[in-house]
C-alpha positions in Angstrom: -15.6 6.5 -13.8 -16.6 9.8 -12.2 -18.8 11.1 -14.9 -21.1 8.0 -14.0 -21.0 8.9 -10.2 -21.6 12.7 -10.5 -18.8 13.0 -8.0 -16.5 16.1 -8.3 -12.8 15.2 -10.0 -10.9 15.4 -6.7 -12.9 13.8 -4.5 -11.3 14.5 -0.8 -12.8 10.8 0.7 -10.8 9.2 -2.5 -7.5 11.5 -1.7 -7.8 10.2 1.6 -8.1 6.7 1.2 -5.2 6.8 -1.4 -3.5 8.3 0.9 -4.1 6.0 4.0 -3.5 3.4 1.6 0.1 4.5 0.4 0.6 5.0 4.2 -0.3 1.3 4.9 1.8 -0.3 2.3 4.9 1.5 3.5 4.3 0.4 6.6 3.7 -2.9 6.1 6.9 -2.7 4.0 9.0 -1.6 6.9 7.6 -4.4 9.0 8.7 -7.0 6.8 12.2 -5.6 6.6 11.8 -5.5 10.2 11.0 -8.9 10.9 13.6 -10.1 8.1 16.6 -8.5 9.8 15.4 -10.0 13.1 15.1 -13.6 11.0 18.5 -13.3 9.2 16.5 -13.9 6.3 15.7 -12.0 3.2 12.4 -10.0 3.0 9.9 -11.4 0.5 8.4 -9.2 -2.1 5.3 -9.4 -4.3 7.2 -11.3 -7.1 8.5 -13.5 -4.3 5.3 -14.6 -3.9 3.7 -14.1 -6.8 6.6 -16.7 -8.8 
């Protein structure tokens, strides 16, 4: 994909955003157990969801 872009192989903008993204899913992750302890329930996953 980056041969077609000319953009260099370690792009820092596309480190970053992997990053921040890594960083939101594990928070979002820790919310939900959050919130499943505080319901009594179980916390639903991806294959929860996705049946």
């Amino acid at each position: 994909m980056n041969e077609n872009t000319g953009a260099p192989k370690n792009d820092p903008r596309k480190e970053r955003l992997a990053k921040a993204l890594r960083d939101n899913l594990k928070r979002r992750k820790a919310q939900a157990r959050e919130r499943a302890v505080g319901d009594g329930k179980p916390a639903e996953t991806v294959s929860d969801r996705n049946g």
